[in-house]
C-alpha positions as CSV (number, residue, x, y, z in Angstrom):
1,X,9.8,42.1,0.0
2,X,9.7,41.4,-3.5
3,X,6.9,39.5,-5.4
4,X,9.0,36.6,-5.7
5,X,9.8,36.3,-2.1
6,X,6.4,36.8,-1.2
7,X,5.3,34.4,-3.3
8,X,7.9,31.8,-2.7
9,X,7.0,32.3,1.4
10,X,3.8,31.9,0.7
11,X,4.6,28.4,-0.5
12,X,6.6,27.3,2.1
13,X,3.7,28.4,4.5
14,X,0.9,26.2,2.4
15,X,3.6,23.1,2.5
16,X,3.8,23.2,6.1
17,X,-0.1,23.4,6.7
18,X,0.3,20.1,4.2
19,X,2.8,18.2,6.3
20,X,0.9,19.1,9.4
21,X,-2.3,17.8,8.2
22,X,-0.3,14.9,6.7
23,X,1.2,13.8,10.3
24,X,-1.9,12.6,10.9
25,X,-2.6,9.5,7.9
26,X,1.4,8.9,8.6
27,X,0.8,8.5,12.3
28,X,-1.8,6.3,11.8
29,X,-0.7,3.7,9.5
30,X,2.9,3.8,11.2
31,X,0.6,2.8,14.6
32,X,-1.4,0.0,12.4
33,X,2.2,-1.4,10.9
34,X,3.3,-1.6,15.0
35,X,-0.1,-3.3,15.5
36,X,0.4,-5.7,12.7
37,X,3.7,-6.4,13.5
38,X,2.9,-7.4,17.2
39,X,-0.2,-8.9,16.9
40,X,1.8,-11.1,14.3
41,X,4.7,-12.0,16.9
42,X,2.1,-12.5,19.2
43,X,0.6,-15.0,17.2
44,X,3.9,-16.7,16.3
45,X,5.8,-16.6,20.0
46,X,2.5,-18.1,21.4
47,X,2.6,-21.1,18.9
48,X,6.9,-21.4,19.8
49,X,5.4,-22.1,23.3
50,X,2.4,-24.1,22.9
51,X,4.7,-26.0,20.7
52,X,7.6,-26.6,23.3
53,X,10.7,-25.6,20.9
54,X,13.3,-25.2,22.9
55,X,16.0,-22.8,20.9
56,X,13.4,-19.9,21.3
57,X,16.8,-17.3,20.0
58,X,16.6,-18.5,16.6
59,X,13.1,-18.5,16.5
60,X,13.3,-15.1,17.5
61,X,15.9,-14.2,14.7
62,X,14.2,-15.7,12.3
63,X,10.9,-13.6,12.5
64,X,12.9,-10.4,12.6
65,X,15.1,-11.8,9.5
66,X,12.0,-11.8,7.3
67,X,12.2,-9.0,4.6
68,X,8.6,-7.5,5.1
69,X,8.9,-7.6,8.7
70,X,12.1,-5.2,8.4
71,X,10.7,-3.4,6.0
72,X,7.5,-2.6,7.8
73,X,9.4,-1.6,11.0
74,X,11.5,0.4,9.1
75,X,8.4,2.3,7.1
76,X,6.9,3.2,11.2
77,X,10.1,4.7,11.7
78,X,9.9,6.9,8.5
79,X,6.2,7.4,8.9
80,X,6.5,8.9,12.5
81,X,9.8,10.8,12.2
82,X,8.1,12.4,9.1
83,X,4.8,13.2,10.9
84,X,7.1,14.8,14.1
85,X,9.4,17.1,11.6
86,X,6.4,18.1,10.2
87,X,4.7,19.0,13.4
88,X,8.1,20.9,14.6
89,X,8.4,22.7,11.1
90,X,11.1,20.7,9.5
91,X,10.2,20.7,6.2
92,X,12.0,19.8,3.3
93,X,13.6,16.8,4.7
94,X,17.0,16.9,5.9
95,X,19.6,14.9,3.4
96,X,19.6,11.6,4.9
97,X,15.9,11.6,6.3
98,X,15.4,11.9,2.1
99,X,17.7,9.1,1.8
100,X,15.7,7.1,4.2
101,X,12.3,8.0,3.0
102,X,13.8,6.8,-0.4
103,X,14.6,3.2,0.8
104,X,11.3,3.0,2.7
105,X,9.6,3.6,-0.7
106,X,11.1,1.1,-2.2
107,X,11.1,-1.3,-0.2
108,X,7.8,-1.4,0.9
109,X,7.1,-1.3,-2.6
110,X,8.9,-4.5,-3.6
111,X,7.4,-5.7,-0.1
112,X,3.8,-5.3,-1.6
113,X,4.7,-6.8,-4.9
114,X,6.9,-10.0,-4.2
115,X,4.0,-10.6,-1.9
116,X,1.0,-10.3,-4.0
117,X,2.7,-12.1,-7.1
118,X,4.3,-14.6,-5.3
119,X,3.3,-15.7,-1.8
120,X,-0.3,-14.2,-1.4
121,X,-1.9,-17.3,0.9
122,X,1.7,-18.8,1.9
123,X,2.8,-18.2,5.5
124,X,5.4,-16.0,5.5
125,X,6.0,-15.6,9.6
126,X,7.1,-17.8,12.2
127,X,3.9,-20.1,12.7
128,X,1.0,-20.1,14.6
129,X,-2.2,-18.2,13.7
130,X,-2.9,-14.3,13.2
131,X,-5.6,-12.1,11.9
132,X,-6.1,-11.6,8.7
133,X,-5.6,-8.4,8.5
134,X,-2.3,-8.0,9.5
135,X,-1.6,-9.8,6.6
136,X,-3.2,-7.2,4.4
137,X,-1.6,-4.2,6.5
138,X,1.8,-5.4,6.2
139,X,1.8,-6.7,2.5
140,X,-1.2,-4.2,0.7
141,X,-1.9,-1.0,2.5
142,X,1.3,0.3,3.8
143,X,2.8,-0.2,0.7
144,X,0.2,1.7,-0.9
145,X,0.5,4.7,1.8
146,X,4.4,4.5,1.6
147,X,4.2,4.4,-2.3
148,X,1.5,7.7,-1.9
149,X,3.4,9.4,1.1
150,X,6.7,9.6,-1.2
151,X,4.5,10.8,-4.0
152,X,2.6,13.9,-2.5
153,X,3.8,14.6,1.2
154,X,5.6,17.9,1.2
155,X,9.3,18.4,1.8
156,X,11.0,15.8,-0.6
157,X,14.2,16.3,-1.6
158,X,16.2,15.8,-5.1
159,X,18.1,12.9,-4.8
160,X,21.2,12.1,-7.2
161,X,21.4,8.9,-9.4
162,X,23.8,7.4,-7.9
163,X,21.9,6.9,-4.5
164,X,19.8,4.3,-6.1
165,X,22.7,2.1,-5.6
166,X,22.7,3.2,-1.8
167,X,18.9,2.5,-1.3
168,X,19.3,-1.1,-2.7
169,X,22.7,-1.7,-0.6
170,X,20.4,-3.5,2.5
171,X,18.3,-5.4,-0.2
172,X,22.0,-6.8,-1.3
173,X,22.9,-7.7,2.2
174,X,19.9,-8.6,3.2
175,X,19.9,-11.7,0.1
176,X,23.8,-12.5,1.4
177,X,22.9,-12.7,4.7
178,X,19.3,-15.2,4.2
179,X,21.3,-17.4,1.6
180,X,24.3,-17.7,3.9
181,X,22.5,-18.4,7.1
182,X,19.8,-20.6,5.1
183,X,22.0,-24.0,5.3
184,X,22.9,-23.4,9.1
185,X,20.0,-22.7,10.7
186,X,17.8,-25.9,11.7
187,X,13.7,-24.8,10.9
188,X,12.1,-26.0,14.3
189,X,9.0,-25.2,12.7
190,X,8.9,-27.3,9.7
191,X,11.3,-29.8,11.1
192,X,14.0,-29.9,8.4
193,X,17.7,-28.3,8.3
194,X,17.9,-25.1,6.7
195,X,15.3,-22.5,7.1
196,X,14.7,-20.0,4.6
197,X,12.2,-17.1,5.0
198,X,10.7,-17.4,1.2
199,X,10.3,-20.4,-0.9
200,X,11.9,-19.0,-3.8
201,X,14.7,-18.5,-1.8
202,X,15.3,-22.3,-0.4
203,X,16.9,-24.5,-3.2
204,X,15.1,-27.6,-1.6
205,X,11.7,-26.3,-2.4
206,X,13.0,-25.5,-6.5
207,X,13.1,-27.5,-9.1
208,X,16.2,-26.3,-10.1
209,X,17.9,-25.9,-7.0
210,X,20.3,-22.6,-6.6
211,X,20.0,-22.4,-10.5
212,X,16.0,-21.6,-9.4
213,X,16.9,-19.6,-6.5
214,X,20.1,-17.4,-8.8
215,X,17.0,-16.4,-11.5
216,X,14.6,-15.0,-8.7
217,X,17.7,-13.3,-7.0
218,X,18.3,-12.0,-10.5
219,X,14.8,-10.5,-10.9
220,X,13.9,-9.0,-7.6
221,X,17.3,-7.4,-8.0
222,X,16.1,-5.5,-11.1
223,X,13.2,-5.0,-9.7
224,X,14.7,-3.5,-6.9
225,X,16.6,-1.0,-9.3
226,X,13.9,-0.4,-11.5
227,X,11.6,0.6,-8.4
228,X,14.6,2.3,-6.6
229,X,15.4,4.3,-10.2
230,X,11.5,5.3,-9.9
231,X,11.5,6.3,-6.8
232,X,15.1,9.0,-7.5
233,X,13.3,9.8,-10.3
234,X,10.5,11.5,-8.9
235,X,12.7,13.8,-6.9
236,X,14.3,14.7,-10.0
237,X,11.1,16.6,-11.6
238,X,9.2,19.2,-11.0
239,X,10.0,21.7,-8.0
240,X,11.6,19.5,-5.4
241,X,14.2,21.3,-3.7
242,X,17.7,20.3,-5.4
243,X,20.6,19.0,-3.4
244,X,24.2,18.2,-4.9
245,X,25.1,15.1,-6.1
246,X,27.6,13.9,-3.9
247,X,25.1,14.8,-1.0
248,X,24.1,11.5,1.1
């Protein structure tokens, strides 16, 4: 075996160990973000009850419709598929596992900063009262360990430039979807008409109506790109393993 061989198997070898020891903050935090996430609906369901609204379907919709919450869930899923290839020996990531650690990143990301900028100390779930802390799992530290898990857990692939526009594709849909759905959905909650999951996303609640609600659109979108450009970036120096262009 040449030098290079032995040297290059000796990598893979220290990677793994890595990963292995690395399952075990990603396990963690993904069972936290579960905790946080059901504690929350906990909180929320209980208050739909005590509260005797009757269209508990939509109330049900609406929680899961909320960006952080789908974000979150989606982070768990990454976290714990991540700490199980790892464990197994699957590591670099497989193409679209790269992909989806990717979108994670940056969503969670945007997650953590909308929040913090914008709606720290607004409710941003269905009602009713939960511990602090879930707050402060859902919006601070799992974007922080999703944000540190893309930076320095082994096995992350070279992504091409044009999957940035992939990895913001849901944050598109996701926007089309809450505007369209915002006027015909009746907030049992707060008692008016439309419900919206963010105030800068209900016209009612900005001064400038959809003129308001077009310029945050507008800036979370570039954030979006700029976060999701980032986050390709990183793949792109150094040693990461490359993959082709085209590859999704």
């Amino acid at each position: 075996m040449s030098v290079a061989s032995e040297s290059g198997v000796r990598g893979r070898s220290s990677n793994l160990r890595f990963a292995r020891i690395w399952a075990v903050p990603r396990f963690v935090v993904a069972a936290a973000i579960v905790a946080a996430v059901v504690v929350t609906y906990q909180g929320s369901h209980g208050f739909w009850i005590a509260s005797g609204f009757d269209d508990l379907v939509t109330l049900n919709v609406n929680f899961f419709s909320y960006f952080t919450i789908e974000s979150n869930l989606l982070a768990a899923a990454v976290l714990t598929l991540g700490a199980v290839f790892a464990l197994v020996g699957r590591v670099p990531d497989l193409s679209w596992f790269g992909l989806l650690r990717a979108c994670a990143a940056t969503y969670m990301a945007i997650t953590g900063i909308v929040y913090n900028l914008l709606l720290r100390g607004i409710p941003v779930t269905g009602g009713g009262d939960t511990p602090p802390w879930t707050n402060e799992v859902l919006h601070v530290w799992a974007p922080i360990l999703l944000v540190i898990d893309w930076l320095v857990a082994p096995g992350r692939i070279r992504l091409a430039w044009s999957q940035v526009w992939i990895v913001i594709a849901f944050p598109i849909v996701w926007v089309a979807y809450t505007l369209i759905r915002g006027p015909l959905v009746f907030d049992q909650v707060k008692g008016v008409e439309t419900w919206y999951p963010y105030p800068f996303l209900n016209p009612a609640t900005q001064e400038n109506g959809y003129v308001s609600v077009a310029f945050w659109v507008v800036v979370i979108a570039i954030a979006f790109v700029a976060v999701a450009s980032l986050v390709v970036w990183v793949t792109r120096i150094g040693t990461s393993r490359p993959v082709a262009e085209s590859t999704v």
